[in-house]
Backbone bond lengths (Angstrom), bond angles and torsions (degrees), N, CA, C in turn:
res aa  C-N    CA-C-N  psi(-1)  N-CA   C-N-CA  omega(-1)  CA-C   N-CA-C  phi
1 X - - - 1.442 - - 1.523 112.18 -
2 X 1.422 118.18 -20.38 1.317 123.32 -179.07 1.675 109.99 -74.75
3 X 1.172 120.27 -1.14 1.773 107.85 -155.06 0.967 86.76 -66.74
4 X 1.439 156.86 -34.37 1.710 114.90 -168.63 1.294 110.71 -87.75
5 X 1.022 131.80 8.96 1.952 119.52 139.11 1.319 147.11 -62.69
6 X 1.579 96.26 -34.37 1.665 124.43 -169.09 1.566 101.03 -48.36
7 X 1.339 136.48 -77.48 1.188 149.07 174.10 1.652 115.31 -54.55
8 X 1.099 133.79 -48.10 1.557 130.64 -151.47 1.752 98.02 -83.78
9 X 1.261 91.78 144.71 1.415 139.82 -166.22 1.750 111.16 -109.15
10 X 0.983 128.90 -12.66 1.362 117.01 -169.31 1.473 133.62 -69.80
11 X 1.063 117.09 169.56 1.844 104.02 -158.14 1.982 83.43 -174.90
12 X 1.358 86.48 177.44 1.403 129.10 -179.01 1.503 119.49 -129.42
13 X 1.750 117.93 80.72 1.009 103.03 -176.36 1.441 145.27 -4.18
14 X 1.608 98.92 -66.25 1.532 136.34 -167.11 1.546 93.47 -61.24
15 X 0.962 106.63 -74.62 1.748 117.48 164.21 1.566 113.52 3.80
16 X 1.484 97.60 -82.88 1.471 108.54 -143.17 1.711 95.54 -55.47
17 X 1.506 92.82 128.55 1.930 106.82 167.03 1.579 105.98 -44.64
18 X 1.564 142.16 -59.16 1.192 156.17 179.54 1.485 117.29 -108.88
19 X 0.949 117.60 79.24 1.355 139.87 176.10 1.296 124.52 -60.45
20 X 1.523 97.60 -25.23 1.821 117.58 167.03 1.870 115.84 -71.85
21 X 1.356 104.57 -14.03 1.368 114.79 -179.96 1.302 128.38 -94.10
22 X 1.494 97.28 -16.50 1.429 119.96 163.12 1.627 104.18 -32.80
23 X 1.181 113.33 142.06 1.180 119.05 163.36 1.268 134.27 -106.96
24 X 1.728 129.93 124.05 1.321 126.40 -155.74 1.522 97.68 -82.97
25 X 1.833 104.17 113.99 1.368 110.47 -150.07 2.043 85.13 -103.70
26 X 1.184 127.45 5.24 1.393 124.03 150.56 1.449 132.41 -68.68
27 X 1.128 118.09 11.36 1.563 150.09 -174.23 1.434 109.12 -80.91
28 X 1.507 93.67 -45.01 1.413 112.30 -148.83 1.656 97.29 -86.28
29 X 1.549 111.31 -30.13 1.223 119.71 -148.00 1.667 118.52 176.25
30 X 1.572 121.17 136.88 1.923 94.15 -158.13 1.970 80.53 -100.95
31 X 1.012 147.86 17.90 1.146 149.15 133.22 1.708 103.25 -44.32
32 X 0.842 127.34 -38.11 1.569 127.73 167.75 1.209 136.48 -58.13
33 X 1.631 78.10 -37.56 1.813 83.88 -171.72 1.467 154.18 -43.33
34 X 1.823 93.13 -42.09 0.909 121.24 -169.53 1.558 118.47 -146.79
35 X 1.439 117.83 37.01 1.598 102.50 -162.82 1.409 100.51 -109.55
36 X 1.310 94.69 157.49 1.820 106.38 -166.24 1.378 112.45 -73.46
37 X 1.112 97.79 138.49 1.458 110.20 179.95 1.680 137.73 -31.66
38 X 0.976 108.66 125.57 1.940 115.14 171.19 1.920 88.25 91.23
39 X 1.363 117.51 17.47 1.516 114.10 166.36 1.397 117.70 -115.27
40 X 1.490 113.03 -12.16 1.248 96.29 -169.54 1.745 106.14 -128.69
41 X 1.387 114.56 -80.89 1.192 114.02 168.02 1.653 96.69 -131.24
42 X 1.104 134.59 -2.04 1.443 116.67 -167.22 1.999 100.13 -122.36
43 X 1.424 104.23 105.56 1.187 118.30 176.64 1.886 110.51 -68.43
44 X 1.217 91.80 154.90 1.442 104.17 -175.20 1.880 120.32 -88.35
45 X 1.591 101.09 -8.75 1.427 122.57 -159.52 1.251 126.00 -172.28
46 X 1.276 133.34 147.23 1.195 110.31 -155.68 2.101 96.95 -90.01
47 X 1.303 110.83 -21.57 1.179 111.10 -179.35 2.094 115.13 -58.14
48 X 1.499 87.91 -36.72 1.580 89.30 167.79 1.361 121.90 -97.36
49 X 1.443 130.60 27.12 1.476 141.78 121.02 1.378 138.12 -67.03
50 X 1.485 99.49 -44.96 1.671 122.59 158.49 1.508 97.06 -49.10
51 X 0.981 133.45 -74.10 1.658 147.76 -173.04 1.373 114.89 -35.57
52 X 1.289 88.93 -55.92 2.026 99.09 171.71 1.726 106.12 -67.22
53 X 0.848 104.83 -61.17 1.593 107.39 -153.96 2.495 97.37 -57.82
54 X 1.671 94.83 -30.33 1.684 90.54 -166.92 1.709 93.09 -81.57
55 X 1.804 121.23 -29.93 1.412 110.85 164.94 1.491 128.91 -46.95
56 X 1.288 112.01 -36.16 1.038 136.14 167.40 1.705 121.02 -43.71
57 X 1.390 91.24 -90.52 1.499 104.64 162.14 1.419 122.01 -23.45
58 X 1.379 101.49 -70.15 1.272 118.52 -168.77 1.442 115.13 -37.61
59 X 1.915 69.85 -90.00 1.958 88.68 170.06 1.348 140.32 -4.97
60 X 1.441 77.94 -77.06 1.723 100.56 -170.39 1.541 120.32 -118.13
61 X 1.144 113.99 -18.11 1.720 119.69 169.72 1.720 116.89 -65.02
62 X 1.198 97.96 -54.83 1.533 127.16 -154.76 1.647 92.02 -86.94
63 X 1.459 101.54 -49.75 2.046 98.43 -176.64 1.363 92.55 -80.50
64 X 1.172 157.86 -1.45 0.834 145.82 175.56 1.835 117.43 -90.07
65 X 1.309 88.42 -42.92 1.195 110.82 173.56 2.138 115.64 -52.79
66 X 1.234 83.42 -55.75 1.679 113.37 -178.82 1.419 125.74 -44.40
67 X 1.741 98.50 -47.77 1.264 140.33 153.01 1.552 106.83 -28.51
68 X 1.261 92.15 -92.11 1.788 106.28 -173.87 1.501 116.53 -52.45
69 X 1.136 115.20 -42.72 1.575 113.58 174.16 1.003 109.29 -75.81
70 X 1.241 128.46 -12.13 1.479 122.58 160.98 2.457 119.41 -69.51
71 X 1.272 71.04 -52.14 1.359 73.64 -174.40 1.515 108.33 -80.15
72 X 1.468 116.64 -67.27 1.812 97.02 169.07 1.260 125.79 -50.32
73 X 0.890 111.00 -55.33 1.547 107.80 175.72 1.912 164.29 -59.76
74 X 1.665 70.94 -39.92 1.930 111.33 167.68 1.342 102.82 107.74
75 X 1.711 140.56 -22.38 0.983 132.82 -133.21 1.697 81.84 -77.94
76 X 0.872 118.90 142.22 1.581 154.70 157.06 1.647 104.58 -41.64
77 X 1.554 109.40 106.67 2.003 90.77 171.52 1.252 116.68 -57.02
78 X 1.796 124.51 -47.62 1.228 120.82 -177.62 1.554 109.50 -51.40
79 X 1.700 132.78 -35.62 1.613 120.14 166.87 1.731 112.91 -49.58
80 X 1.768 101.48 -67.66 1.624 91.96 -162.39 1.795 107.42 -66.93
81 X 1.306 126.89 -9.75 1.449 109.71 160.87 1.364 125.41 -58.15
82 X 1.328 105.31 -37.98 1.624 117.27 179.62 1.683 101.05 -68.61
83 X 1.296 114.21 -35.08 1.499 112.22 -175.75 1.464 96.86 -50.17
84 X 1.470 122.33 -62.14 1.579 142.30 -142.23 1.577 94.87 -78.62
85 X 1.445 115.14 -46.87 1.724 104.57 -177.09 1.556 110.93 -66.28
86 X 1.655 105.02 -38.41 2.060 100.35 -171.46 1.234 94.47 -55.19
87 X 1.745 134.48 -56.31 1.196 153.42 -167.43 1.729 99.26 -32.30
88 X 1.303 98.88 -63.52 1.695 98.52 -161.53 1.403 124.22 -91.08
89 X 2.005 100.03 0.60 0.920 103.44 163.87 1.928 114.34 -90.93
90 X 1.143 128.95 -14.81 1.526 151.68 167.92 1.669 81.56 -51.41
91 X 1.495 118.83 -71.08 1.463 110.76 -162.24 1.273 135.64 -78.60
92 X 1.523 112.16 -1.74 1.411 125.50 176.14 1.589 95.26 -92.63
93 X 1.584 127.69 -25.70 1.164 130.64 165.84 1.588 126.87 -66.24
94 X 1.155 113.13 -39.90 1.517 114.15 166.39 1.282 128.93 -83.21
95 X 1.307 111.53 -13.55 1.538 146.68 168.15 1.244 114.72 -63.27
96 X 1.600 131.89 -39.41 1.244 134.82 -138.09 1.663 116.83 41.06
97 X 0.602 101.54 14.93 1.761 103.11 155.78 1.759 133.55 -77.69
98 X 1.322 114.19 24.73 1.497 105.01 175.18 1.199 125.83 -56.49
99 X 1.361 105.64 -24.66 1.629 111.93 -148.70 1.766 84.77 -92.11
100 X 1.696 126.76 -1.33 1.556 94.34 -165.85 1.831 72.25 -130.88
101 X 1.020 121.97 32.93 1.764 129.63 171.66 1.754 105.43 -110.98
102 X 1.234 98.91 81.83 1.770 102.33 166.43 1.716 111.99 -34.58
103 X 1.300 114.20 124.01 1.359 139.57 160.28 1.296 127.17 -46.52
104 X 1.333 111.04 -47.91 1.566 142.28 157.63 1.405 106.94 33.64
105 X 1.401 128.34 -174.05 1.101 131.42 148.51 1.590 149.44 -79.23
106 X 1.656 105.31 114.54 1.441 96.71 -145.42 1.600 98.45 -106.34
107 X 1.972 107.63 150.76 1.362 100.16 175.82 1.241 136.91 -39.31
């Protein structure tokens, strides 16, 4: 369920605590070298890292996830969604994060 982590590289220049550790990822490949931002591994912002990593999740981790416990298992998608929203609403709560936890529509 993890494969879209295994490989990716992405970051926020500005970000990185050690920037010297960065790795010169044109080494690897001249597809590296130089490609514009929020395409390859080097995000432009941290909001379009956030973006990738919850597309990610979302998408394909979590539906993927949802999937399988549905069918091996029995669990109901409409249950483990409800698991995943109380969940992240618990952590935007202990977090102090309400105000950046969409309200939205919940199961």
């Amino acid at each position: 369920m993890a494969r879209d982590f295994h490989e990716s590289l992405e970051y926020v220049q500005e970000l990185l605590p050690r920037p010297d550790l960065c790795p010169d990822l044109s080494q690897i490949g001249p597809v590296y070298a130089a490609p514009a931002l929020d395409q390859c591994h080097r995000m432009s912002s941290p909001e379009e890292l956030r973006w990738l990593v919850m597309d990610t999740l979302f998408v394909f981790n979590l539906s993927d996830l949802s999937d399988l416990l549905q069918r091996r298992y029995g669990l109901a998608e409409t249950a483990f969604w409800r698991r995943v929203r109380t969940r992240l609403d618990c952590y935007a709560s202990e977090h102090g994060m309400q105000d950046r936890h969409p309200a939205g529509n919940r199961p």
